[in-house]
C-alpha positions in Angstrom: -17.1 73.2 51.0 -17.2 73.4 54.7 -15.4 71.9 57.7 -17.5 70.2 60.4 -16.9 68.1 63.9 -18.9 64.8 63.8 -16.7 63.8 66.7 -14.1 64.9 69.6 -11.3 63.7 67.4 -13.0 63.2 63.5 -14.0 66.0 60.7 -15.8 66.6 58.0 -15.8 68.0 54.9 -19.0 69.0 52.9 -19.7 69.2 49.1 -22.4 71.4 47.8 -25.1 69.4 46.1 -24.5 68.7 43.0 -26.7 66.0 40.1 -25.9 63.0 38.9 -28.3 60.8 37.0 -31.5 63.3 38.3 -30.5 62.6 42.4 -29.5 65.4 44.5 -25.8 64.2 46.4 -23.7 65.8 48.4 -20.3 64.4 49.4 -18.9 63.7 52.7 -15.4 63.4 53.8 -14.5 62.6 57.2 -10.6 62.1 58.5 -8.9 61.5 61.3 -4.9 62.7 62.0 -3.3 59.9 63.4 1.0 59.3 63.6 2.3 59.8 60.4 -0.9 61.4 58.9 -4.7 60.7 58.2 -7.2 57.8 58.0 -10.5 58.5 56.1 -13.5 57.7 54.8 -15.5 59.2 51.6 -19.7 58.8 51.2 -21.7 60.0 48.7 -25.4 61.4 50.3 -27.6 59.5 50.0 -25.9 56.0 49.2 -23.4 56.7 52.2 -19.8 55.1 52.9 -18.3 54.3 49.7 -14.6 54.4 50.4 -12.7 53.4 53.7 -8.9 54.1 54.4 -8.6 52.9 57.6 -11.3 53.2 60.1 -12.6 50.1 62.2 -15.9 48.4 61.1 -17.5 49.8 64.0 -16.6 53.5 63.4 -17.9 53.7 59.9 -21.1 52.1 61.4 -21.4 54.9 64.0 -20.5 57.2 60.6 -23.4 55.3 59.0 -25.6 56.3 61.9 -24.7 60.3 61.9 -25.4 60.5 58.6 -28.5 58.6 58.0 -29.7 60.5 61.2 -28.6 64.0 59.9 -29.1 63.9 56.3 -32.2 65.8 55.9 -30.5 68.2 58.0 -27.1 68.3 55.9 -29.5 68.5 52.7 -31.8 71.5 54.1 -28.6 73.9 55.1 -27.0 72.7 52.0 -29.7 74.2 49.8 -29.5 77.2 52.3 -26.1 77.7 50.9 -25.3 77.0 55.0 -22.1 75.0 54.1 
């Protein structure tokens, strides 16, 4: 697994790919500290968000929009055993 900024004040944490049901998927888990702790978010490449702890609408759909833009890219250094 491996740490990564998706915004000034967000992170991420990447899965390996792993199989289920023949698809390659990689999971994605993105917090944010806040008082008292952490609000986060959990997506499964490629059928994205599937879990939201706290995060506005509009966050998880700029989220949404990182990782439809960048999955090829998450998928290709993935395989490269970048993360």
């Amino acid at each position: 697994m491996q740490w990564v900024l998706f915004t000034d004040r967000d992170c991420g944490l990447l899965s390996s790919i792993f199989e289920e049901n023949g698809v390659e998927k990689i999971c994605v888990y993105i917090e944010r500290p806040v008082e008292g702790g952490f609000i986060d978010a959990t997506c499964i490449l490629p059928d994205y968000i599937r879990q939201n702890n706290g995060f506005s609408d509009e966050e998880i759909k700029e989220f949404q929009d990182i990782l439809e833009k960048g999955s090829l890219v998450i998928y290709k250094f993935a395989r490269q055993g970048v993360f």
